[in-house]
C-alpha positions as CSV (number, residue, x, y, z in Angstrom):
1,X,-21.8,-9.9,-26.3
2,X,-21.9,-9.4,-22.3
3,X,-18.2,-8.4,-21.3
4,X,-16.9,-10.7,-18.9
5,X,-15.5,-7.6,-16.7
6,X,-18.7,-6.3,-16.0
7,X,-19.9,-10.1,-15.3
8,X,-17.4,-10.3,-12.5
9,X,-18.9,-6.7,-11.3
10,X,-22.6,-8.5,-11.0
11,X,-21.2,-11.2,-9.1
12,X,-19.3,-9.1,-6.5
13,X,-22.8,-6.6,-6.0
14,X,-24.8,-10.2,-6.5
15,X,-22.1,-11.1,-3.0
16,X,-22.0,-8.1,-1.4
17,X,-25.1,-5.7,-2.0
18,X,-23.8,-2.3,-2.4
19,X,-21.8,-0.2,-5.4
20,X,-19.9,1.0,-2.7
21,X,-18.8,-2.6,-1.4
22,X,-18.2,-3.5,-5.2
23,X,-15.7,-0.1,-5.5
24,X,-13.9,-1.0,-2.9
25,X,-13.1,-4.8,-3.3
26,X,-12.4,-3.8,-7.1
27,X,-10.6,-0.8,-7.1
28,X,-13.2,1.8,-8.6
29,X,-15.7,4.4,-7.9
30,X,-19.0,3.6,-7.1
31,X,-20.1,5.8,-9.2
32,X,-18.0,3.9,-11.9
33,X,-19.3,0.7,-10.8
34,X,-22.8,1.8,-11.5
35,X,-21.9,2.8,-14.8
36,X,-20.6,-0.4,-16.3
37,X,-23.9,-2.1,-14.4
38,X,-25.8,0.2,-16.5
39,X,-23.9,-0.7,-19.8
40,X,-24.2,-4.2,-18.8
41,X,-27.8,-3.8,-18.1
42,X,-28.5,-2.4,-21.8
43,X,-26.2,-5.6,-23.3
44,X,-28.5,-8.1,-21.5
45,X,-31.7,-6.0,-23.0
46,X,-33.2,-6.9,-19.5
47,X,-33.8,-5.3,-16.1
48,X,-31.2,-6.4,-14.1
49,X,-31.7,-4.0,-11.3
50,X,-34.9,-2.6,-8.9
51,X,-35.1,0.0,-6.3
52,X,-35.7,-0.9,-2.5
53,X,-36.1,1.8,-0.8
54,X,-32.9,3.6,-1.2
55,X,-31.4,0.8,-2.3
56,X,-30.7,-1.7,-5.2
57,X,-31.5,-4.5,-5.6
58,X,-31.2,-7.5,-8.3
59,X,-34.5,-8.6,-9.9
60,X,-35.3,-11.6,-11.3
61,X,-33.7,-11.4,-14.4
62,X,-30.2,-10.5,-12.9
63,X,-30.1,-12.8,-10.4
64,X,-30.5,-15.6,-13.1
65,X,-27.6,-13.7,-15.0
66,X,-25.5,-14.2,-11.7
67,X,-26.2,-17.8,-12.1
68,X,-24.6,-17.5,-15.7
69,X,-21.7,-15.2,-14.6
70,X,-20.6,-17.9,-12.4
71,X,-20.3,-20.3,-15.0
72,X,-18.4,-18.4,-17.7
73,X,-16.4,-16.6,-15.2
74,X,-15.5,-20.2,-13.7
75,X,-14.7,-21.3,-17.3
76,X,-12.5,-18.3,-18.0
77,X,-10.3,-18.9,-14.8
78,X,-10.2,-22.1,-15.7
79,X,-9.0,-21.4,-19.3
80,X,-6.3,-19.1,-17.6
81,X,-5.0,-21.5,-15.3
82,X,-4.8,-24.1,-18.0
83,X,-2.5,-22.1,-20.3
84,X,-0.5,-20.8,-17.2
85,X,0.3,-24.6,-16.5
86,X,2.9,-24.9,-18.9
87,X,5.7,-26.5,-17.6
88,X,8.0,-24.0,-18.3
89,X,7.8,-21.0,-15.6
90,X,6.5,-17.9,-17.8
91,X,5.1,-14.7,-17.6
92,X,4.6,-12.1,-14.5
93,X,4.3,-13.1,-10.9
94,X,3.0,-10.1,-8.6
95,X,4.4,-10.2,-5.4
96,X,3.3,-8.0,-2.4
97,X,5.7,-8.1,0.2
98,X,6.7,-5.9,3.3
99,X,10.0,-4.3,2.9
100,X,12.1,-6.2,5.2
101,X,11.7,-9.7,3.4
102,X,11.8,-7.7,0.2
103,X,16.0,-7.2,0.9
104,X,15.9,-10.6,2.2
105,X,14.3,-12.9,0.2
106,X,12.6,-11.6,-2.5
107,X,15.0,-9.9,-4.0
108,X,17.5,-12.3,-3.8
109,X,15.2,-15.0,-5.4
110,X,15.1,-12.4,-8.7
111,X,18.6,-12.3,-8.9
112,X,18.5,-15.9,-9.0
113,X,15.6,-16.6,-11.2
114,X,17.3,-14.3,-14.2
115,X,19.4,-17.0,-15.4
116,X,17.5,-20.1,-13.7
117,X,14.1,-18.5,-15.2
118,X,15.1,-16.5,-17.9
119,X,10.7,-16.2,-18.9
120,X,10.0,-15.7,-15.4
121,X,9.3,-11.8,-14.5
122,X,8.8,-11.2,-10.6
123,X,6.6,-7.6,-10.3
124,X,7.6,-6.2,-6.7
125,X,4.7,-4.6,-4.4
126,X,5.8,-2.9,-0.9
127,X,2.8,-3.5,1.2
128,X,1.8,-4.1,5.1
129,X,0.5,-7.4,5.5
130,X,-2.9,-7.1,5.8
131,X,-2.9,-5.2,2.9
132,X,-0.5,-7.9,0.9
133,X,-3.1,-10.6,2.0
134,X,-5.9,-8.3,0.6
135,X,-4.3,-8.1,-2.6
136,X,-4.1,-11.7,-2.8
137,X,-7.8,-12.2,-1.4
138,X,-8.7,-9.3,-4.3
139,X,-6.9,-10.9,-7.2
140,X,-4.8,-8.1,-7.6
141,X,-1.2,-10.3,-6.5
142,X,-0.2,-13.6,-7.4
143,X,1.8,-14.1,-3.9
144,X,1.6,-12.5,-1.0
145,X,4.9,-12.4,1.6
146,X,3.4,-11.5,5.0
147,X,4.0,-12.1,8.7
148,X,2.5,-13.0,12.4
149,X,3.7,-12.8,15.8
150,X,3.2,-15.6,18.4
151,X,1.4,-13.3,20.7
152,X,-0.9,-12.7,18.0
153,X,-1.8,-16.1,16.2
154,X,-3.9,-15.6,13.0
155,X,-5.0,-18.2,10.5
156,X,-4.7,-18.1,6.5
157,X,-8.3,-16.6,5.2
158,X,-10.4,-19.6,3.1
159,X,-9.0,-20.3,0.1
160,X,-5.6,-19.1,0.6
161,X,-2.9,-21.7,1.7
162,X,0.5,-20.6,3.4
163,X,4.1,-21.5,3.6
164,X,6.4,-21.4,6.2
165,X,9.7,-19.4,5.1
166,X,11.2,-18.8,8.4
167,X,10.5,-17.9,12.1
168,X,13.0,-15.3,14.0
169,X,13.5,-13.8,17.6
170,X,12.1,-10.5,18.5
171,X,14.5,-8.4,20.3
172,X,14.8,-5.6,22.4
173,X,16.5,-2.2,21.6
174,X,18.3,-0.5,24.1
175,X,20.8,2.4,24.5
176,X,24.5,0.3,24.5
177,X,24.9,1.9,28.4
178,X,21.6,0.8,30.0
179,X,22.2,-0.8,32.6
180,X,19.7,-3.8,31.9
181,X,21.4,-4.2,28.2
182,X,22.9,-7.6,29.9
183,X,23.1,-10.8,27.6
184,X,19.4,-11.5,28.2
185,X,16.9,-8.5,29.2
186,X,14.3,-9.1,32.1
187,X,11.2,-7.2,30.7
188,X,10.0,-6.9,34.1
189,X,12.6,-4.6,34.4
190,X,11.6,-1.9,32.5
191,X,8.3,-1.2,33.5
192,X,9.0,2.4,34.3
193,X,10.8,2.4,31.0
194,X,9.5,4.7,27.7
195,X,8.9,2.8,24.3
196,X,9.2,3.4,20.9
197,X,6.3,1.2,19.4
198,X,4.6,1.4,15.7
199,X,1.8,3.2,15.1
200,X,-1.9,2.8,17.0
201,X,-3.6,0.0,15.6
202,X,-1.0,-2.0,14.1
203,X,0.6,-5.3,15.0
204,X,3.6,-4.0,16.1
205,X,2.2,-1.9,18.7
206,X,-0.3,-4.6,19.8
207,X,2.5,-7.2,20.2
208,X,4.1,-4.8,23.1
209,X,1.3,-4.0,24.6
210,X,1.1,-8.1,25.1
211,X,4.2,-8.7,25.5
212,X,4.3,-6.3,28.6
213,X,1.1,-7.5,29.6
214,X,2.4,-10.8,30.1
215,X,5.6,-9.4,31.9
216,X,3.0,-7.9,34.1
217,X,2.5,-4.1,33.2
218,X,1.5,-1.5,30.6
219,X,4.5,0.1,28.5
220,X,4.2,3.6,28.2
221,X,4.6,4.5,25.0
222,X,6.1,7.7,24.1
223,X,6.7,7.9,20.4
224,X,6.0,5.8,17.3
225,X,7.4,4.8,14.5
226,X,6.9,2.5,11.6
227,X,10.2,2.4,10.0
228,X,12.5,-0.1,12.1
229,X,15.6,2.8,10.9
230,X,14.0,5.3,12.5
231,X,13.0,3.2,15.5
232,X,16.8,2.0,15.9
233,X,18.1,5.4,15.6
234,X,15.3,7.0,18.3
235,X,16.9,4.3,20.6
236,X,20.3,5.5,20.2
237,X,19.2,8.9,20.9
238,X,17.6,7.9,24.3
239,X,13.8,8.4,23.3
240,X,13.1,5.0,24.4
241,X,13.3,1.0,24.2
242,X,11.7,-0.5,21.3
243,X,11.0,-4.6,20.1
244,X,12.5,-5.1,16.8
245,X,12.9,-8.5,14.8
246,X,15.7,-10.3,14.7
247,X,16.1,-9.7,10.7
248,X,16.2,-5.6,11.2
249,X,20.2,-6.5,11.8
250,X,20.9,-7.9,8.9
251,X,18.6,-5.9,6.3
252,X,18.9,-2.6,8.4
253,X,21.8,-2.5,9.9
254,X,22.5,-1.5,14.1
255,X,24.1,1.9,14.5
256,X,26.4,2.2,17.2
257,X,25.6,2.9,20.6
258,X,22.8,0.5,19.9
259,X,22.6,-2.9,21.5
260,X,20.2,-5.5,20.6
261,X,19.5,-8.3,23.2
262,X,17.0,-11.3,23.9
263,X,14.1,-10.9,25.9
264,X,14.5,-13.7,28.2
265,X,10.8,-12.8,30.5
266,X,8.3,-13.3,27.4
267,X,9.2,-15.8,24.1
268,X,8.4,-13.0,21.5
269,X,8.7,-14.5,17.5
270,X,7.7,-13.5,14.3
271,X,6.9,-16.0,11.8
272,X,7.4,-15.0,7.7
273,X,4.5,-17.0,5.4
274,X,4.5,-17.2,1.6
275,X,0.8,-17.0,1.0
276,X,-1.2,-18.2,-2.6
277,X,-4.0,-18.4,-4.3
278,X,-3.3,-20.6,-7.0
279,X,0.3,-22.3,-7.9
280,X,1.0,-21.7,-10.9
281,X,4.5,-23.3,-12.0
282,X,5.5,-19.8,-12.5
283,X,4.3,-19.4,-8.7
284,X,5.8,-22.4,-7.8
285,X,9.1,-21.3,-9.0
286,X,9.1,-18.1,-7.1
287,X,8.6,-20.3,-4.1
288,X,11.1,-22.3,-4.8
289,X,13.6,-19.6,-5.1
290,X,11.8,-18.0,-2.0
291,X,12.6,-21.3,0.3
292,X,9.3,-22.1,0.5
């Protein structure tokens, strides 16, 4: 009988060419991948595989396999979602989910579901979220919790629907005696200022760099740091200014000799998604609980 795991292993290489592209969308080696081809490939009795060059390729015979794989594979989901559909929220709901909305929401909404969902078990994963939304996009998360800024719009991939949960401010971190920690801060201001921004390459460091751009320069950033504690507590020691969401006060905490203010130059806002695959009442409970 043809195992269904290595089925869905044909129709990723049948998708994306490559052991190596199989390995990484599915968690394993590539040399791991190619081993449970070649199992598969002595179930079926049939080639399944022919050089090109220095690549593989499928041959006849496993493309028409493919053409199977979909079909059962398509009738397994299937089977699983229909037994998931019970009424009754059941069973485990992955959830990746970056840290902050983690002490916000999430875990909040398991406290609540203990006694409203006594069959309901929430599984926590701390991820960034591109990687949440990769999980999801993988299989390897029921719900992903991610977020966007408004100087960075980005759309849902295909097949993946979002939820609004909530859109917050992002503020500005000063030093509680610099002189431009007024009521509103003027970005323009602090052009010749150093920053505190997260690390090359992510979000958070690209929103500065266009939030300044809009206020008309180029911060100079100084220091990095991913962990909005750390960043806070850089401030206070004078290292620099730093953007940080509204929510850091409330999950974080301010330490003194810190003052958070409104940017009033550039409209800077971070929206929170719920993000899904499939809903599930199980799911569907979660974002309930979540607000969503």
């Amino acid at each position: 009988m043809l195992e269904p795991t290595r089925l869905r292993l044909l129709r990723e290489f049948a998708e994306h060419g490559t052991m190596t592209a199989v390995g990484e969308i599915c968690g394993m080696t590539s040399s791991a991948v190619s081993q449970q081809l070649a199992t598969l490939e002595r179930e079926a009795k049939v080639a399944l595989f022919e050089r090109a060059g220095r690549r593989v390729r499928l041959t006849a015979e496993g493309q028409r396999l493919v053409r199977h794989a979909h079909i059962v594979l398509n009738a397994l989901d299937a089977a699983e979602e229909d037994l998931r559909a019970a009424s009754t929220p059941r069973g485990p709901v992955r959830v990746a989910c970056f840290a902050t909305a983690a002490v916000h929401r999430l875990l909040p909404a398991i406290a609540t579901a203990r006694t409203r969902h006594p069959e309901l078990h929430v599984v926590v994963y701390e991820l960034e979220p591109h990687e949440a939304v990769e999980a999801l996009r993988n299989g390897n998360c029921d719900l992903a919790i991610a977020f966007t800024y408004n100087l960075i719009p980005e759309d849902a991939p295909p097949g993946i629907s979002r939820r609004l949960l909530g859109v917050e401010p992002i503020l500005i971190a000063l030093p509680a005696g610099h002189p431009a920690a007024t009521h509103e801060v003027d970005l323009r201001l602090l052009r010749e200022e150093q920053w505190i921004a997260g690390s090359q390459g992510t979000t958070d460091h690209e929103m500065l760099d266009r939030a300044c751009a809009l206020a008309g320069f180029h911060p100079n950033v100084i220091h990095t740091a991913d962990d909005y504690a750390l960043a806070l507590r850089m401030v206070r020691e004078g290292l620099g200014a730093s953007l940080v969401p509204e929510l850091v006060a409330t999950v974080v905490g301010v330490p003194d000799g810190v003052a958070l203010r409104r940017v009033s130059t550039v409209e800077i806002t971070r929206t929170t998604h719920a993000l899904v695959r499939t809903v599930t009442p199980a799911v569907d409970a979660v974002l309930e609980l979540l607000g969503g």
